[in-house]
C-alpha positions as CSV (number, residue, x, y, z in Angstrom):
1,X,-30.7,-21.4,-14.6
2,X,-33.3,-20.9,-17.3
3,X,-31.8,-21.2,-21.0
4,X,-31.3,-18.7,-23.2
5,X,-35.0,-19.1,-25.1
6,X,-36.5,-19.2,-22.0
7,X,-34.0,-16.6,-20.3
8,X,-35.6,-14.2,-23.8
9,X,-39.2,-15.6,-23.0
10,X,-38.8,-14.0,-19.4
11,X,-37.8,-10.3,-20.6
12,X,-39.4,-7.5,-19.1
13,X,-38.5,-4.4,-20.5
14,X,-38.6,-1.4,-17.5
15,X,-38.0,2.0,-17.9
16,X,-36.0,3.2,-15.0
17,X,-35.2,6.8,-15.7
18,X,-32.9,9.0,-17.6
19,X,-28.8,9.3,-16.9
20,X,-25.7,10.7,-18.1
21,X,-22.3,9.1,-18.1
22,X,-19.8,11.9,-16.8
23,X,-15.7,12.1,-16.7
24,X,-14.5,13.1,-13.5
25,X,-11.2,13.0,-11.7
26,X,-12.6,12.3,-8.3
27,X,-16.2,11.0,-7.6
28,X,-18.1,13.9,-6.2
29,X,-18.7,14.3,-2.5
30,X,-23.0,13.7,-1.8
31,X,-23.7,12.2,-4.7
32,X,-25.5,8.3,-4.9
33,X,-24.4,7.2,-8.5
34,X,-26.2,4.7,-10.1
35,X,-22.4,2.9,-11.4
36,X,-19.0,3.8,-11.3
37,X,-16.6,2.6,-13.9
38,X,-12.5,3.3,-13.0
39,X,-10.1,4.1,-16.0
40,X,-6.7,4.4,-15.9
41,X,-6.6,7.5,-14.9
42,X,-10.7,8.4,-14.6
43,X,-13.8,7.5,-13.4
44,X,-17.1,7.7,-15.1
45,X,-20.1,8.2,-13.2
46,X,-23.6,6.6,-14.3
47,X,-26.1,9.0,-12.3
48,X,-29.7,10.2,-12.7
49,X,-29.9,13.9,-14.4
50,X,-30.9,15.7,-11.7
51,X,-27.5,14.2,-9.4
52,X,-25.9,15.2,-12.4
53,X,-27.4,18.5,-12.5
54,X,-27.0,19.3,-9.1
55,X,-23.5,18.2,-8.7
56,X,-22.3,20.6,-11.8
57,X,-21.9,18.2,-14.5
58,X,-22.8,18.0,-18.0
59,X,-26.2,16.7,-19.1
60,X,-26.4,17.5,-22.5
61,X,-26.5,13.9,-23.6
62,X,-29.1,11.8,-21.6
63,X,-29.8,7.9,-21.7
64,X,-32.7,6.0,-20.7
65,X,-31.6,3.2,-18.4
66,X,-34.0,0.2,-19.2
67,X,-33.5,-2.7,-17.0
68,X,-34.5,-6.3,-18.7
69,X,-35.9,-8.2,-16.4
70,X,-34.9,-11.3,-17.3
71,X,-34.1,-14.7,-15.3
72,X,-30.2,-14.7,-16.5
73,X,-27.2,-14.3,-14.7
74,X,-23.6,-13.3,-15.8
75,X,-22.5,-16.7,-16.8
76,X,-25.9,-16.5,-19.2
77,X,-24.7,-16.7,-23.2
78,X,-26.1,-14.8,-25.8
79,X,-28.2,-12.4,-23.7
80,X,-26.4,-9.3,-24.1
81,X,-25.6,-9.6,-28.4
82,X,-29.0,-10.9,-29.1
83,X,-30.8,-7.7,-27.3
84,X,-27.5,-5.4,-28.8
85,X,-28.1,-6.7,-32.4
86,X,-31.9,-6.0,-32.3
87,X,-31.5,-2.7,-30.9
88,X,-28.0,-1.6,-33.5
89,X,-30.3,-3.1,-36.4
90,X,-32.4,0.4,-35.8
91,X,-29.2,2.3,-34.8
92,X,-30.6,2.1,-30.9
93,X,-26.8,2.3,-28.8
94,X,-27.1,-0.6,-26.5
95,X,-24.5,0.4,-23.6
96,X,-24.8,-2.9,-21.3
97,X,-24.1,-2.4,-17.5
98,X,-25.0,-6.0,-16.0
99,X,-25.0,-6.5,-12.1
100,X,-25.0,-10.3,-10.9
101,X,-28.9,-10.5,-11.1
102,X,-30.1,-7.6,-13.8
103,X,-29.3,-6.0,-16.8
104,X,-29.7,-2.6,-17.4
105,X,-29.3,-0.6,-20.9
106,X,-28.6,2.7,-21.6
107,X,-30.1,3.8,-24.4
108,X,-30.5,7.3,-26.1
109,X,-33.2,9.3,-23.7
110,X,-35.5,10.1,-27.3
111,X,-35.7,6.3,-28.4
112,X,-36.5,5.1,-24.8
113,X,-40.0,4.0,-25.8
114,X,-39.0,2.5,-29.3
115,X,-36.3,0.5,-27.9
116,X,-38.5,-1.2,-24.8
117,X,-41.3,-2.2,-27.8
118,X,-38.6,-3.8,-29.6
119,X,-37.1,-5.8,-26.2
120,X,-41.2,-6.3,-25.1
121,X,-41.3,-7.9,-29.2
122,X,-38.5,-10.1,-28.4
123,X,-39.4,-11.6,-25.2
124,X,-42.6,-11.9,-27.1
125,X,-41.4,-13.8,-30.1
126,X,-39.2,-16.1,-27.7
127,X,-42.3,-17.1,-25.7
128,X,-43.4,-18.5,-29.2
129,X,-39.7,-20.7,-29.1
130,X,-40.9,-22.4,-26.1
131,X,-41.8,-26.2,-26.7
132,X,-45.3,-26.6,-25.8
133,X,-45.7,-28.1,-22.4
């Protein structure tokens, strides 16, 4: 597993569409969400707009999922705060939903674009942290 300058070096910034995060009771019937997270007594749905739309539920508030595209995995330290503390430092919500081989942000749908410069600066700048070979 790469470290975490090179983990950084290898981010890849990818827009990936906009979603909403809805309550429910139940998961509805038909739809293909893109994560479901179980409360106590709840579920939240992470789907696509239009699932969202056609399945009755609000999509007022939209996120733009950006997956990283970095060589991490879970047990990879420092990943997740580094990208959350450049993105907070420009009040960019990082909400962090990491699978075993991807991580994918959710950030507000109308700073989609400023917040994959400032991940596409980052991996940049990490590249430069790289000994030389």
């Amino acid at each position: 597993m790469p470290n975490f300058d090179q983990a950084l070096a290898s981010l890849s910034a990818t827009f990936e569409g906009e979603y909403v995060f809805a309550l429910v009771d139940d998961i509805p019937t038909g739809i293909r969400p893109f994560a479901i997270v179980r409360d106590a007594d709840l579920y939240t749905v992470v789907l696509s707009t239009d699932q969202a739309a056609d399945a009755g539920l609000p999509t007022a508030k939209t996120y733009a999922r950006i997956s990283l595209g970095l060589a991490a995995d879970l047990d990879s330290i420092g990943i997740t705060s580094t990208v959350s503390q450049v993105l907070s430092a420009r009040s960019i919500v990082a909400n962090v939903i990491t699978s075993a081989r991807q991580t994918h942000l959710f950030v507000q749908a109308d700073r989609a674009q400023e917040a994959a410069d400032l991940l596409t600066e980052l991996g940049r700048n990490a590249q430069g942290w790289l000994p030389k070979p």
